[in-house]
N, C-alpha and C positions, 0 to 999 in steps of 0.2 A: 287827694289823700284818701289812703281805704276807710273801713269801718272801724276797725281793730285800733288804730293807731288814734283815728278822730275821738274817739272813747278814751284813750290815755293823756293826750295834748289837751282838751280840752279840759279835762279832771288837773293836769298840771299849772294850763294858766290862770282859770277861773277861780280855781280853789288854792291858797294857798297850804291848806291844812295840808298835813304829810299824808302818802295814801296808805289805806288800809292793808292788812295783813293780805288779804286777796289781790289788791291792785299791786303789793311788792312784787305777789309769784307770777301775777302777768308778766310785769316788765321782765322778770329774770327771766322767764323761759323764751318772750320775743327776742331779750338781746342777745338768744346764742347767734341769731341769723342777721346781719343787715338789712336796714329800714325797709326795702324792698319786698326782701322776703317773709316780713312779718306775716304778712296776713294768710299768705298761706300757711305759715306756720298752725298760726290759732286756728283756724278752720280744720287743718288736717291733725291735730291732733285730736279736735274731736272724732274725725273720720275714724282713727286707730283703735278709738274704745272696741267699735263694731267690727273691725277686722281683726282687732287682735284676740277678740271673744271667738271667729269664727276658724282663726288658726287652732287654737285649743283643743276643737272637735276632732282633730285626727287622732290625737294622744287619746281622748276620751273614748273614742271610739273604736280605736284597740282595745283600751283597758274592759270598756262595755261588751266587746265582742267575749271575751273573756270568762264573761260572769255566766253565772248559772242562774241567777236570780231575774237576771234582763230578757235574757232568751235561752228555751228550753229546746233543742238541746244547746249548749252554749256554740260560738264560733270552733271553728277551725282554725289550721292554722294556715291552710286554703282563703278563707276566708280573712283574715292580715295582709295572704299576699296579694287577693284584689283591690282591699284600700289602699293599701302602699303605693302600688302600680299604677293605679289611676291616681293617685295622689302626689305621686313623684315623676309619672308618666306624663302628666297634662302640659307639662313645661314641651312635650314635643308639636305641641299646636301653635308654639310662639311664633311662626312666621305668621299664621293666620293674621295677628294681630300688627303687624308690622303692614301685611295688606290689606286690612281696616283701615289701618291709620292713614293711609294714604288719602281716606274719601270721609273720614268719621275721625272728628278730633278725641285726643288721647283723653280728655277727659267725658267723654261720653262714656268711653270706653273700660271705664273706672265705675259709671252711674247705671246701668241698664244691666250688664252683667250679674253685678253683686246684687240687682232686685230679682232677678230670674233666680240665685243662688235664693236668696232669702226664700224663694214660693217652692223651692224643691225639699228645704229643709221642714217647712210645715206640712208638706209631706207623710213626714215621720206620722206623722199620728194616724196612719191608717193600716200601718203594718208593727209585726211585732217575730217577724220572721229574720235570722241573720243572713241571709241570704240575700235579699228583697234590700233591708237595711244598709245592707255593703254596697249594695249596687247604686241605692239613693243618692250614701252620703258620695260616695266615687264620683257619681255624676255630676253633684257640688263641688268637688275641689276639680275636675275637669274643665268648667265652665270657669271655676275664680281666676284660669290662669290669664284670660281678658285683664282683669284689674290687675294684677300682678304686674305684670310685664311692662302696664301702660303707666303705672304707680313710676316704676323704674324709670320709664322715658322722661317722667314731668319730673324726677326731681331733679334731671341738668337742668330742666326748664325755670325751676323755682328757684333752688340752691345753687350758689355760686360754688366753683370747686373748694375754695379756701374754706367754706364750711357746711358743707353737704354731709360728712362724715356726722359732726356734733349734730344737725337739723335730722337726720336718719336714724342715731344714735337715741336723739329724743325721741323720737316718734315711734320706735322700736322698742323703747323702755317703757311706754305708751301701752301700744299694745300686748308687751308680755304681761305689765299689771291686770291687763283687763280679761288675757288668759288665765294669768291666777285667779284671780274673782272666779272666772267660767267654773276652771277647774277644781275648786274645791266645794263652790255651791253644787257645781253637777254631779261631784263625788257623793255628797252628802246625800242630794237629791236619791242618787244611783241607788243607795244605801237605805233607804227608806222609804222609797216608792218606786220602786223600780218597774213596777206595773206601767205608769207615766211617763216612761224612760224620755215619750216625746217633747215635752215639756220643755226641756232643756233646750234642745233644737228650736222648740217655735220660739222662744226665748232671745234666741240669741237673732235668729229671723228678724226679728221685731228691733231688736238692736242694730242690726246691719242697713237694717232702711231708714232708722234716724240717722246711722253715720254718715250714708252716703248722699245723707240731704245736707249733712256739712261740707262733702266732699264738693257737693253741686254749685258753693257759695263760692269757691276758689276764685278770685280775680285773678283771670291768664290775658297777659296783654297780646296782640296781636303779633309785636314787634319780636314776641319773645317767645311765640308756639313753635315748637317744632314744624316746619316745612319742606320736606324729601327734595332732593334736588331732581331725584331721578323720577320719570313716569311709572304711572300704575302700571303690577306687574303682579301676573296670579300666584298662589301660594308658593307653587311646584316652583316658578323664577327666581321667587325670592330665595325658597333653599336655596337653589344652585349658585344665588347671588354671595350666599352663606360661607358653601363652599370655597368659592372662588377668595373670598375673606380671609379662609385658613388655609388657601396656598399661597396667599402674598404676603400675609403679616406672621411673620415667624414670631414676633413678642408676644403676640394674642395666641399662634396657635400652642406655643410651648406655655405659656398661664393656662387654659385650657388643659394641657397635658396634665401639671401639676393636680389642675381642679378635678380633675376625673378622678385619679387613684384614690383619693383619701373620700370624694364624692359618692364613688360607685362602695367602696367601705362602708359608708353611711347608711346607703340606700338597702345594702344586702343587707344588713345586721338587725338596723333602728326598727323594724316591725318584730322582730321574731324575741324581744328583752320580755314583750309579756309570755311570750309562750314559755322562753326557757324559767322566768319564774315560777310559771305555774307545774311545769311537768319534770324541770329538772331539781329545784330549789322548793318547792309543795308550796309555796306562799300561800297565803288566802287572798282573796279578792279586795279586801279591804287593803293589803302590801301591794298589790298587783297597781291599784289606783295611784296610790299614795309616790312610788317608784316610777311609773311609767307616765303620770298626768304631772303629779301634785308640785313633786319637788321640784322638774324642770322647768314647769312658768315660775316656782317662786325665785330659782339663781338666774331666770334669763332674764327676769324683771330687775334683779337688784344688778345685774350686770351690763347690760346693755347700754346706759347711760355714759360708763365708766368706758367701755368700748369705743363709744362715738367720737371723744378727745381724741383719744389715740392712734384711733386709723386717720385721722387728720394731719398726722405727725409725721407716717412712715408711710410707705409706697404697699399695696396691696396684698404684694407677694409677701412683703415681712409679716403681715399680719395674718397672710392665710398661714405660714410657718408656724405661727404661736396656734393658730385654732388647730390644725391638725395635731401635732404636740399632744394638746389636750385630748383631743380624740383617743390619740394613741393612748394615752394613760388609762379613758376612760373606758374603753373595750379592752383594754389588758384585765381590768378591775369586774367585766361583763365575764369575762374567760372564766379568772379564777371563781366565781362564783358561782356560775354554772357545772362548771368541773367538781368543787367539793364540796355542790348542792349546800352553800349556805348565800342570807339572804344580803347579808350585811356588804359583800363587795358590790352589789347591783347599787343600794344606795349611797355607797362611794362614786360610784362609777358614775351614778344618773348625776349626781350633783356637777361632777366636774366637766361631765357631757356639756350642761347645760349652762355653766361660767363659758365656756368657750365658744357655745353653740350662740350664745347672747352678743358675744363678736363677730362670728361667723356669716350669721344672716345679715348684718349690715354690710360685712365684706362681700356677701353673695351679691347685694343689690347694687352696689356702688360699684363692686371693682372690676366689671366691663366698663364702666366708661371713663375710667384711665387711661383706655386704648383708642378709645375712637373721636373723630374729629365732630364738631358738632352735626354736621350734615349727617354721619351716619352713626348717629346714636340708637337710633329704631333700628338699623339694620344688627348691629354690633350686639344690643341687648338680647333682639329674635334669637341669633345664633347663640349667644352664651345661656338660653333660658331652653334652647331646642334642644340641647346638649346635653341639658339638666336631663329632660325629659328624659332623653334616649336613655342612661344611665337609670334614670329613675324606673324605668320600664322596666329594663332588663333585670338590675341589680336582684329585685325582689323576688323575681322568678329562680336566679342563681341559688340568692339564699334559700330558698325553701326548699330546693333540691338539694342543698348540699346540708340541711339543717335536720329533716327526717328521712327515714330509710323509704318512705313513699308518698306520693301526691298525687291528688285525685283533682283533674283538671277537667271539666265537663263529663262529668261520671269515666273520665278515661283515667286508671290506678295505674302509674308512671312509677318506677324506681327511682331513687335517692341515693346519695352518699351516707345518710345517718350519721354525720359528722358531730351532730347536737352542739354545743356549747363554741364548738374550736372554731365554728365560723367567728365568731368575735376573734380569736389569734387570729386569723387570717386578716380581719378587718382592722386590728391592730397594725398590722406589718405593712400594710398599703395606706393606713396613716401614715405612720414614719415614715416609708418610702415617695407620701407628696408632702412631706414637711421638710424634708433634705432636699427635695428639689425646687421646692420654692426659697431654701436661705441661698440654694445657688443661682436662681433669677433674679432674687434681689439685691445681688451683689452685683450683677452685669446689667442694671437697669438704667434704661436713659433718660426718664421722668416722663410726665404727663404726654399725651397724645399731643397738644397743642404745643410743645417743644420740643418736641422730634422732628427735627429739620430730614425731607424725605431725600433717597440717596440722592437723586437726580438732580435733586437742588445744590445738594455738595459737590456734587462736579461740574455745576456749571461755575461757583461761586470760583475754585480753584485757578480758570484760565482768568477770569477778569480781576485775580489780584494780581495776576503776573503779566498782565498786559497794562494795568497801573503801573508795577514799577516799573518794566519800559520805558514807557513815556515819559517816567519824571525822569531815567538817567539819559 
């Protein structure tokens, strides 16, 4: 019996007294998962405070790029699309870590990383340059994509299908609370010591290596680690093993398809919501925080719990349907408010981004492995997190070309579209355009990987019913 659960049984048989108000919200929060998965439950939700505090930093980090008061001269908008890039770009190293996993268990792979992220962010205190800063903090969320991806693999490992969704769901509501905390002490911080700006960062440093001494507690049984069937094979193989993935499995590679257009929307626009407040809408820096940090951890916090039920309920596709939806609503509401420079549709917009976005990111971590069979779960995740990346890389450079009339890319001055604002309509249109194509996958859906009977097995089944009846006539 774990630790988690010897602390509740024993508190049940010994004491007869009822438990306390603290021993209720144990038990509720252990029984969303089966007795199994308890203990990793309680252990990784502590992990989540410190990763969900170190998600926070990108928002924050835009918004700070921003200010006048943090760095003189303030960011660029050059400078959004290195953090973005690398921040959305990192996911294209997910094979590396599928070829880790091979010789380095997934949960090391969760423990070492995010200490190496934690000594980059203390960092911070010896520069006060946006330049230097951008490339820091880039090189942290570079590096998180190790824990990320490996996060992904252990929760087949933990969570049973039947409620992996509610145990992701929690742990996701988890972390966005503790992004709000980030975000609105680091606003405040921003706001009145901004000299200090590093603080925030060591801060949360120091938060990420007690989570992942939670994370380090995890009891993973042997019976039930992830174990590749196939031999080690260097990064460059495992792409092409990738590839090979999305010319066989046409249900993965059309989910993929859907997951790009409203994805690569995402990735172009989501960096550029500060800039157009500040240069299209005049906002102050104090709106710029409060829009682009504040109000997104506090609806991905109060939403993401509510999320977790209900992708438990419906097949992946329906639910990426309902978050693109949203998207679409919420860059429609970026558009118009860009366009007639007021400030009021962005905080429409950011709010309803981030109800959706609070489902979204469970449905990003869960819904590859809907597709894949247990043996190629690390395979199935690398490619759908590689993908990310690709997109993530690209999108941002798109946008910044298509958002001013010019871009200064290592002192080389690049022409622009100057499109300003209308990239969010565009970002809109390719929402809606992956939200009608996922109600049409989910309606031609076969169910879970492990009940998709493969074709070859249907043909074989076919002669040996008809050579049954046969023999009975």
């Amino acid at each position: 019996m774990t630790q988690p659960e010897d602390a509740l049984r024993s508190s049940s048989t010994s004491n007869p007294k009822p438990p306390s108000f603290g021993g209720r919200i144990v038990r509720a929060i252990l029984g969303r998962v089966p007795r199994l998965s308890r203990p990793a439950l309680f252990y990784e939700t502590f992990y989540n405070f410190g990763s969900g505090a170190f998600l926070s930093l990108f928002l924050l980090s835009l918004a700070a790029l921003k200010s006048d008061t943090i760095f003189s001269p303030a960011g660029t908008k050059e400078h959004l699309m290195l953090v973005a890039a690398m921040f959305g770009g990192s996911s294209m190293l997910s094979p590396l870590v599928t070829y880790a996993g091979r010789k380095i268990p997934m949960k090391l792979l969760v423990v070492f990383p995010n200490l190496l992220v934690a000594a980059l962010l203390l960092n911070t205190i010896l520069w006060r340059n946006a330049t230097v800063f951008a490339v820091t903090v880039g090189l942290a969320f570079l590096i998180r994509v190790f824990p990320r991806v490996a996060e992904m693999n252990m929760y087949r490992v933990l969570y049973p299908n039947t409620h992996r969704g509610r145990a992701v769901g929690w742990l996701r509501g988890v972390a966005a609370v503790a992004g709000l905390v980030t975000a609105v002490l680091g606003t405040l911080w921003f706001s009145r010591m901004p000299q200090y700006y590093w603080a925030v960062y060591c801060a949360v440093a120091v938060a990420m290596v007690a989570s992942t001494t939670a994370y380090w507690m995890i009891p993973v049984s042997n019976r039930t680690i992830l174990r590749p069937t196939q031999k080690s094979v260097a990064p460059h193989r495992a792409f092409w093993q990738g590839i090979r993935i999305l010319c066989s499995d046409t249900r993965f590679v059309r989910y993929q398809l859907g997951f790009w257009l409203a994805g690569f929307a995402n990735h172009m626009s989501h960096a550029y919501i500060a800039e157009s407040l500040k240069t299209d809408a005049q906002a102050s820096s104090t709106a710029i925080f409060w829009i682009v940090a504040i109000l997104p951890a506090t609806f991905m916090a109060a939403s993401s719990p509510v999320w977790g039920r209900f992708l438990d309920r419906v097949n992946p596709m329906t639910g990426r349907a309902l978050f693109n939806s949203l998207q679409f609503v919420a860059y429609g509401c970026h558009f118009y408010g860009g366009w007639t420079a007021q400030v009021w549709p962005f905080v429409v917009g950011s709010i309803i981004h981030a109800i959706g976005n609070g489902g979204g990111t469970i449905n990003w971590l869960t819904g590859s492995l809907y597709f894949a069979k247990p043996e190629q779960v690390p395979l199935y995740t690398s490619v759908h997190v590689g993908l990310t990346g690709v997109r993530g890389m690209i999108a941002p450079i798109v946008g910044v070309a298509l958002y001013g009339s010019s871009l200064t890319i290592f002192g080389v001055v690049l022409p622009g579209l100057g499109l300003g604002p209308f990239i969010f309509f565009i970002s809109a249109l390719l929402s809606l355009s992956g939200s009608c194509f996922m109600i049409y996958l989910s309606r031609h859906d076969e169910g879970p990987a492990e009940l998709v009977q493969p074709a070859d097995e249907k043909k074989l089944k076919r002669p040996n019913k008809e050579v049954v009846v046969e023999q009975a006539s």
